[in-house]
FIVO-461853 format. One record per residue (C-alpha): x, y, z; residue in three letters. Coordinates in steps of 0.001 Angstrom, whole numbers, padded with zeros to 6 digits, always signed. Example, Ala and Ser with C-alpha at 12.3 -4.5 7.8 and 13.67 -1.06 7.14 Angstrom:
# residues 2
+012300-004500+007800ALA;+013670-001060+007140SER;
# end
This chain:
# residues 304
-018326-010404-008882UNK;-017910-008120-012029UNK;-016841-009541-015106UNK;-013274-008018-016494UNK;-014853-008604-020425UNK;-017503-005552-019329UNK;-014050-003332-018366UNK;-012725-000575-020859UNK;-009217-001036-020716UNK;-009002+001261-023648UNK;-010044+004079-020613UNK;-007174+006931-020304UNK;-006336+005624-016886UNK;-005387+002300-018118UNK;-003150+003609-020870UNK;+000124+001738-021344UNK;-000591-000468-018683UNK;+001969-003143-020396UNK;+002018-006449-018239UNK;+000412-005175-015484UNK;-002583-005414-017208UNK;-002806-008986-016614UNK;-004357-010160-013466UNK;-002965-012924-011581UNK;-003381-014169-007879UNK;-000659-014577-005521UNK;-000728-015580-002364UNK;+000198-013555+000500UNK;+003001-016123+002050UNK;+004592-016258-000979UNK;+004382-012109-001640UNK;+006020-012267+002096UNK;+008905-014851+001216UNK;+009618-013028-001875UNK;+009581-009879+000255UNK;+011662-011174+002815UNK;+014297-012448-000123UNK;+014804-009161-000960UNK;+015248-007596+001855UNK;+017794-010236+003480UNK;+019555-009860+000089UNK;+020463-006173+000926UNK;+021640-006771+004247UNK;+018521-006666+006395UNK;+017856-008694+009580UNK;+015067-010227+009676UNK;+014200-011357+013765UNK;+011335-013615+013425UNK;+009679-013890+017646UNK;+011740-011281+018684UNK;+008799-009205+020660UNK;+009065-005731+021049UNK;+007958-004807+024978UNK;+008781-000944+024516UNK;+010380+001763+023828UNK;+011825+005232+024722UNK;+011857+008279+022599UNK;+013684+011242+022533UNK;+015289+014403+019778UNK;+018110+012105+019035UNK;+016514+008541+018351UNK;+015023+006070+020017UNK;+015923+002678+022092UNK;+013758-000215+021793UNK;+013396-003335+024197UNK;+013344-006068+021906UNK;+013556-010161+022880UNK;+015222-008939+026185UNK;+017635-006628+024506UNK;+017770-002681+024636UNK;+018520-001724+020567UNK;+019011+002124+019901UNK;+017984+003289+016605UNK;+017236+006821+014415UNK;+014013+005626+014021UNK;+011204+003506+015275UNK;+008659+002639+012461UNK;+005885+000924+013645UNK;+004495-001873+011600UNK;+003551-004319+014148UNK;-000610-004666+012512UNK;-003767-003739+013610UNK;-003185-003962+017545UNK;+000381-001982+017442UNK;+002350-002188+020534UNK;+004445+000753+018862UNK;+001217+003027+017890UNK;-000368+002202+021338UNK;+002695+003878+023429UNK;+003432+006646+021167UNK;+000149+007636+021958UNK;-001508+007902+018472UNK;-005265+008737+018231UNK;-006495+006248+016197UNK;-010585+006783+015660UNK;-012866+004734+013563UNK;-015963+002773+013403UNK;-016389-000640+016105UNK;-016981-003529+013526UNK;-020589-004923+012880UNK;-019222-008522+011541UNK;-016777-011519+012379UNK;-015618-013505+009718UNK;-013265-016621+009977UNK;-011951-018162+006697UNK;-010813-022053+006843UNK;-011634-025291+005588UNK;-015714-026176+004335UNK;-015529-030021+004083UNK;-014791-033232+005894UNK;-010824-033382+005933UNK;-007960-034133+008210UNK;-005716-031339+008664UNK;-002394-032594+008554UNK;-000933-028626+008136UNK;-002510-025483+007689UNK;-000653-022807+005606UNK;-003484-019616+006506UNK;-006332-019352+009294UNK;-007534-016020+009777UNK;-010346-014233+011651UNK;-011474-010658+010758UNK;-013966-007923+011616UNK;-015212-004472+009894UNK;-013591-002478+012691UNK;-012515+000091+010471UNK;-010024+002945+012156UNK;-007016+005092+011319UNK;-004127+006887+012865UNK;-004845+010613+012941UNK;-001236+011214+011813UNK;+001473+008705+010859UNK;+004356+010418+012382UNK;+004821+011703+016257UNK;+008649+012549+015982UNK;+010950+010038+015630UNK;+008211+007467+015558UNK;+006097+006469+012360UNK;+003203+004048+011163UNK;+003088+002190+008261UNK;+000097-000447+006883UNK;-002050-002230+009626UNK;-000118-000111+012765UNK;-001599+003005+010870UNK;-005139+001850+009619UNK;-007105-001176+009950UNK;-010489-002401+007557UNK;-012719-005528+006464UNK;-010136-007252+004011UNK;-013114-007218+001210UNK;-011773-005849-001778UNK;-008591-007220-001132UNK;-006886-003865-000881UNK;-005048-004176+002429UNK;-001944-005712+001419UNK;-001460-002685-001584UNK;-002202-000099+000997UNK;+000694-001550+003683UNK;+003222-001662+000686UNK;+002695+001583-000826UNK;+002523+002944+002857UNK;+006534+000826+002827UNK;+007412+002389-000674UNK;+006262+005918+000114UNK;+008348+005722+003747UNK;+011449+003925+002941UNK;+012919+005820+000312UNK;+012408+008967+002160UNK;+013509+008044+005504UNK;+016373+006490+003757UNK;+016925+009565+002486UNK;+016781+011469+005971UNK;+019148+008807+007828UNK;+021843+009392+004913UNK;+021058+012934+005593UNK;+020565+014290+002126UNK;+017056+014769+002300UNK;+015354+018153+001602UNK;+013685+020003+005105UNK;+010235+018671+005274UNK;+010762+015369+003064UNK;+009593+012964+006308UNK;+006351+015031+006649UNK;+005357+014239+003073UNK;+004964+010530+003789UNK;+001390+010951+006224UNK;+000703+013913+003707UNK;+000449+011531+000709UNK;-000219+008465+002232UNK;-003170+009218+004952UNK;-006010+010351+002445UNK;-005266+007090+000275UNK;-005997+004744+003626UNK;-008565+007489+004811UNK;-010256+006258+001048UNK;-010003+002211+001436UNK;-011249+002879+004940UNK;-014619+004911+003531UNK;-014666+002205+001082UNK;-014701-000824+003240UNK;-017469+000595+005060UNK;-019703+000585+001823UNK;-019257-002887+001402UNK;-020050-003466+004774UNK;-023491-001665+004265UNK;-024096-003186+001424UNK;-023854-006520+002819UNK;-026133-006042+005994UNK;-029021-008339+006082UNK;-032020-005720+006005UNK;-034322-004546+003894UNK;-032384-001123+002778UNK;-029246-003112+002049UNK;-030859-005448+000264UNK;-032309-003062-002016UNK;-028866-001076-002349UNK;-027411-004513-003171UNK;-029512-004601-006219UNK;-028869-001120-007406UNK;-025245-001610-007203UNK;-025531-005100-009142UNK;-027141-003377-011872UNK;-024831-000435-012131UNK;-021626-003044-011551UNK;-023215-005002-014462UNK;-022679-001955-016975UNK;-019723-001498-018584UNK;-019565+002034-017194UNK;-019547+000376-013480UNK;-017405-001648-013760UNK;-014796+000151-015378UNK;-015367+002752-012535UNK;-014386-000223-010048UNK;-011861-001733-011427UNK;-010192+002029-011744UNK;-010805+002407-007704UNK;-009562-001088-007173UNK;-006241-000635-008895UNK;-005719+002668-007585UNK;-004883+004532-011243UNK;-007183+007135-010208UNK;-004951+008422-006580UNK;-003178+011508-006894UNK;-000422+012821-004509UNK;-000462+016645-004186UNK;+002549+017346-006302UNK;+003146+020933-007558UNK;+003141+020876-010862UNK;+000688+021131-013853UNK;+001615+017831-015397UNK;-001103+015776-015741UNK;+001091+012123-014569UNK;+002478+014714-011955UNK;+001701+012743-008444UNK;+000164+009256-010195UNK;+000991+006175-010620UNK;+003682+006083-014274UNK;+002636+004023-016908UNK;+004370+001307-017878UNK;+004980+002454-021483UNK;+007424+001021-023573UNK;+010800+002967-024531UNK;+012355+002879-028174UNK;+015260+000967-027025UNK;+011885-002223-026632UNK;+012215-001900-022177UNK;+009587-000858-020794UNK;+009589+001715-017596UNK;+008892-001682-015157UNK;+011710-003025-016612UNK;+013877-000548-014376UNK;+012316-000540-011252UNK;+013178-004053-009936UNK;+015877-002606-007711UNK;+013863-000595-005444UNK;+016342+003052-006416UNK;+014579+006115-008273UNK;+014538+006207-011768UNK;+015230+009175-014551UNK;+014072+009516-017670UNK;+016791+010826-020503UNK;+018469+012495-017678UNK;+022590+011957-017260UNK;+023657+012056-013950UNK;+026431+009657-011894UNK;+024703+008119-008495UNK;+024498+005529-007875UNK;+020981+005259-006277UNK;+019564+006434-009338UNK;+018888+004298-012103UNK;+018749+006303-015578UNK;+015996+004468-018531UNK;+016262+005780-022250UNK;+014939+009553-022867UNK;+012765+008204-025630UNK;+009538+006462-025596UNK;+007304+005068-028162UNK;+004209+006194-026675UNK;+005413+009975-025306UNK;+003866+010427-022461UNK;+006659+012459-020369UNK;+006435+014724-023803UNK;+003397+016434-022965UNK;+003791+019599-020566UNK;
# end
């Protein structure tokens, strides 16, 4: 464990963090319900036990056999976890490590279950998708990488896989997207999982029983103890330090925005809850752009 009171939060990479610097657990049922709230709120269907059996691709789109049913769609994004039906018949390569460990999480005294809300078993196998796209079929979050879930960073990596790929192949299906936009997504997004991946695996070694490890487990405690280490992890962790390769020389170009506060007293979080783009200062009518004040208190969009 490392101790947030050793982390700089003063660091440049933290800067105008705003809420989000405040940690707080939540549970992944209720980051699915919330999720699923949203997404049934704009129209979607969710099919809960409707198994997918296969599919059939072509230039134009593809048709799925779903719960007995042939559906024909654009698209086909995977997104069916670690064993993916979807990846497995598109033929994706999907290398990686075989896992070392099996872990099962559940209940450490002498109760009766009367329900049980999560029961999981996991292993270290640790492999990724060599590409996320073949086509008209894509990956996103388990379907396109699996890992040990220590660190917790599985369920980031799956959404930002979702944010990065829904806006753009919204995008495509409306059919005002730029020529090339769909190829961005495994551009951006397959060196961030190709890092939690390389990452997982240190734990891993750092946890193995021997000799070595046990050594490297004491070097790492005494670096994570400093406040230098532990500012470094908690920079990984929250992933202020990934950069998509965006042309341009500004240095928030391709990062995550701060969350600095405008004049007006919003802050830039404050006009994201709706899932369009946002502009800053900019004036333009569309309606799947959201505009926020030009001004900030902090300036960070000043700087070339």
């Amino acid at each position: 464990m490392v101790g947030l009171d050793l982390v700089d939060f003063a660091d440049p990479a933290f800067r105008d963090a705003g809420p989000a610097a405040n940690l707080q657990l939540v549970g992944q049922q209720t980051v699915e319900k919330v999720l699923e709230e949203h997404a049934t709120g704009l129209g979607a269907v969710v099919r809960r036990g409707a198994e997918v059996t296969g599919f059939e691709a072509d230039d134009e789109g593809v048709t799925v056999f779903v719960g007995g049913e042939r559906v024909r769609a654009g698209w086909l994004i995977g997104c069916d976890g670690g064993r993916s039906l979807v990846r497995k018949l598109a033929g994706f390569d999907f290398p990686g490590t075989d896992p070392e460990i099996t872990g099962r999480q559940a209940s450490g005294v002498d109760v009766t279950v009367r329900s049980i809300h999560s029961a999981t078993r996991f292993t270290d196998n640790a492999r990724q998708a060599t590409t996320y796209r073949r086509g008209r079929v894509l990956l996103a979050g388990d379907a396109a990488h699996v890992h040990s879930p220590f660190g917790g960073q599985g369920l980031n990596l799956g959404i930002g896989d979702a944010v990065n790929l829904g806006w753009k192949r919204a995008a495509t299906v409306r059919g005002d997207a730029p020529d090339g936009l769909l190829d961005t997504y495994p551009v951006e997004r397959h060196p961030i999982g190709e890092w939690v991946l390389e990452w997982t695996r240190a734990q891993i070694a750092a946890m193995r029983p021997d000799p070595h490890a046990k050594a490297l487990r004491s070097v790492l405690t005494d670096l994570l103890t400093t406040g230098d280490g532990a500012t470094y992890l908690a920079k990984k962790l929250s992933g202020v330090p990934h950069r998509y390769p965006v042309d341009s020389d500004h240095d928030l170009a391709g990062k995550s925005a701060p969350d600095f506060e405008f004049t007006d007293g919003s802050r830039l979080a404050d006009h994201c809850g709706d899932g369009r783009a946002v502009l800053i200062g900019a004036r333009i009518d569309d309606e799947r752009v959201r505009v926020a004040p030009g001004e900030s208190s902090g300036g960070p969009f000043s700087r070339p």
